[in-house]
C-alpha positions in Angstrom: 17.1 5.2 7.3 19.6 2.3 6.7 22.1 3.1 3.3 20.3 1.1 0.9 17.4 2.7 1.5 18.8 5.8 0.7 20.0 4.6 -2.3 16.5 4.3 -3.3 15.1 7.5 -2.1 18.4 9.0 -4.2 17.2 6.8 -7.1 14.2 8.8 -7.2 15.5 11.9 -6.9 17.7 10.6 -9.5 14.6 10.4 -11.9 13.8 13.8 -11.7 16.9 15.1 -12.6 17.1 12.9 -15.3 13.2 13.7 -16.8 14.4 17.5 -16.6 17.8 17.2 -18.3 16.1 14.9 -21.5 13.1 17.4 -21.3 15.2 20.8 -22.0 16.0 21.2 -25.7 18.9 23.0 -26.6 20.7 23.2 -23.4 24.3 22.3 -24.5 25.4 18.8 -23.3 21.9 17.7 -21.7 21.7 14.5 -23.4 25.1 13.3 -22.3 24.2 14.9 -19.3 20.5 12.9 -19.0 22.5 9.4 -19.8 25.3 9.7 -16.8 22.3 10.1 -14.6 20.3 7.8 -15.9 23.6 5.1 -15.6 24.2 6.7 -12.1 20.4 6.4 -11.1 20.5 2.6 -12.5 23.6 1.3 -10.8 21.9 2.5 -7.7 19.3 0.1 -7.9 22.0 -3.0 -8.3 23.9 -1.3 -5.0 20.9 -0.9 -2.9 19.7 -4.4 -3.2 23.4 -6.0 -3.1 24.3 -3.8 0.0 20.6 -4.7 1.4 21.7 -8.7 1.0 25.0 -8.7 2.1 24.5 -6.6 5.1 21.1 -7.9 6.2 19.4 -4.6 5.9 16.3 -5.8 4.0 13.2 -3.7 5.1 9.8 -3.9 4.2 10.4 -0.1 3.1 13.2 -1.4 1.1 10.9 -4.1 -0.2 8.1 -1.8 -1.2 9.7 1.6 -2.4 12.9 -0.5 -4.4 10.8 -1.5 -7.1 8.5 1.6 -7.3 11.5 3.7 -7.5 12.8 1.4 -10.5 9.4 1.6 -12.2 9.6 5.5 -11.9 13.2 5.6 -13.5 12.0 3.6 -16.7 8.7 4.6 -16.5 10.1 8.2 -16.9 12.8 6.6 -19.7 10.2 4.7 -21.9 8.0 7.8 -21.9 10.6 10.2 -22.4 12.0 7.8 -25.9 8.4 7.7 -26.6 8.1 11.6 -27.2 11.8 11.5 -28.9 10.2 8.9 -31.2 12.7 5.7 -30.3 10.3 3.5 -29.1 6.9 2.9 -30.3 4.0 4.7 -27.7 1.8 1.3 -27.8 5.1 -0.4 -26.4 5.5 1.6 -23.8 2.1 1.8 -23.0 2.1 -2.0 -22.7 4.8 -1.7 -20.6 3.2 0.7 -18.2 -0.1 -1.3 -17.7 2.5 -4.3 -16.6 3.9 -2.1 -14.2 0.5 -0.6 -12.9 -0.9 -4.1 -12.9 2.1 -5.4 -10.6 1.7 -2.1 -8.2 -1.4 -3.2 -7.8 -0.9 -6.3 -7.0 2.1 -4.7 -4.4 -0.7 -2.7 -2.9 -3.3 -5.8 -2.6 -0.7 -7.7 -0.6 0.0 -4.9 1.5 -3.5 -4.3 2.4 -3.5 -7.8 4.1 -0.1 -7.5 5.3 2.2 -9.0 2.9 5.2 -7.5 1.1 5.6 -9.1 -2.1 9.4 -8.8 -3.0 11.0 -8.5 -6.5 11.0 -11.8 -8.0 14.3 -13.0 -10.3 12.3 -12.6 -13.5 11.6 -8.9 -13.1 15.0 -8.3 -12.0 15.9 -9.9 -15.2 13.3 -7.6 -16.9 14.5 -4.3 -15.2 17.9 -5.5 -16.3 16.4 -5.3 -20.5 14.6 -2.2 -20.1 17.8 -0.6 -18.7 20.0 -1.4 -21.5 17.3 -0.8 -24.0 17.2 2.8 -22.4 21.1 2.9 -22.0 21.2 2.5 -26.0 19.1 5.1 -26.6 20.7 7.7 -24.6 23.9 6.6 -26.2 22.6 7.0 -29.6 21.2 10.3 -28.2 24.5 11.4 -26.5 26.3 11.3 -30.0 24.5 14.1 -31.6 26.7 16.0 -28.4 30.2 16.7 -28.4 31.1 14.7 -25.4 29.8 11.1 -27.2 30.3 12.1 -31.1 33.2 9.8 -31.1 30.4 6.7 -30.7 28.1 8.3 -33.7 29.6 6.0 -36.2 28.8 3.2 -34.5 25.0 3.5 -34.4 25.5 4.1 -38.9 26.8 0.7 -38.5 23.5 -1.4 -40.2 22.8 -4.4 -37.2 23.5 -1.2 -34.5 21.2 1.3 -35.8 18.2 2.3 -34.1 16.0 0.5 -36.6 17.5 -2.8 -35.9 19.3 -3.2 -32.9 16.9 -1.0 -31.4 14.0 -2.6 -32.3 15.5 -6.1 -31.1 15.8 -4.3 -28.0 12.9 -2.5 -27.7 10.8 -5.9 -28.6 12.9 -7.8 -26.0 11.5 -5.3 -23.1 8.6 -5.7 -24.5 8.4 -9.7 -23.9 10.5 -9.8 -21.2 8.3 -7.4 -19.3 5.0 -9.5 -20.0 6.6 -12.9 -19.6 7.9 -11.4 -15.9 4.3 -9.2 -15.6 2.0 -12.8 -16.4 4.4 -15.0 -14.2 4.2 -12.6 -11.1 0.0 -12.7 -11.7 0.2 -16.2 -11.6 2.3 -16.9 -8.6 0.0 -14.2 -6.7 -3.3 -15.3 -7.8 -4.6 -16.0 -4.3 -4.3 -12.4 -4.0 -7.2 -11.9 -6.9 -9.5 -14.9 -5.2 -12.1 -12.7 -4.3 -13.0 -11.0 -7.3 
């Protein structure tokens, strides 16, 4: 198994960690913990791809598991802010049919022998929903020791959770359908015989 594909497979180890350190409550710096991870688990998925490109080591493995291992990482962040109450559940569930909806569409493909790659859009839409989930574990990190220094900033009003929050949390949002109609569209031969 080449490096970036490794990097994936990490990715997704990556997510567990991360869904068990946001899940404990009260364990002393899990938060803070929960956000390096998630940071750690995300710039994996700009290395594995950039390594992948420059080095010629694109794979179909690398083409199929990349983005299921990045919908498992936010998948696992949306649902997690969802139960914290950061992001609204009908968001994320919006989100998640979008991401079914493109598995799908993966596993159509596959079944007559094509690997449909990540396009630019929904890089640019993994790129959203990371930052959206980067902010929240920041604003979560503060209650902690470690990250109380930034608490002040999320009192500021246009950084608060109920603004710049929501501006992020509705950008996902569009992003992720704009990217989730556009890859239908450009794959509709795959949904011919229906």
């Amino acid at each position: 198994m080449n490096v970036p594909n490794q990097l994936t497979v990490a990715r997704l180890i990556l997510s567990f960690i991360f869904v068990g350190l946001l899940s404990l409550e009260g364990m002393p710096y899990a938060k803070s913990a929960a956000l390096l991870i998630f940071g750690l688990a995300s710039f994996t998925d700009f290395l594995d791809g950039y390594l992948a490109r420059k080095n010629d080591l694109i794979t179909s493995f690398g083409k199929l598991m990349d983005p299921l291992a990045d919908k498992v990482l936010m998948c696992a962040g949306f649902v997690l802010l969802t139960r914290l109450e950061l992001i609204p559940a009908w968001m994320v569930v919006v989100i998640l049919a979008r991401e079914f909806m493109v598995t799908g569409l993966r596993l159509l493909a596959s079944a007559e022998g094509v690997v449909l790659a990540a396009e630019s859009l929904g890089k640019y839409k993994t790129i959203i929903q990371i930052v959206t989930i980067i902010y929240f574990l920041f604003y979560l990190a503060s209650e902690e020791a470690v990250f109380r220094f930034l608490r002040p900033i999320f009192e500021t009003f246009y950084l608060a959770p109920n603004v710049l929050g929501m501006v992020l949390n509705w950008g996902s949002l569009l992003l992720t359908l704009w990217s989730g109609m556009s890859y239908v569209v450009k794959n509709r031969r795959l949904l011919s015989d229906m």
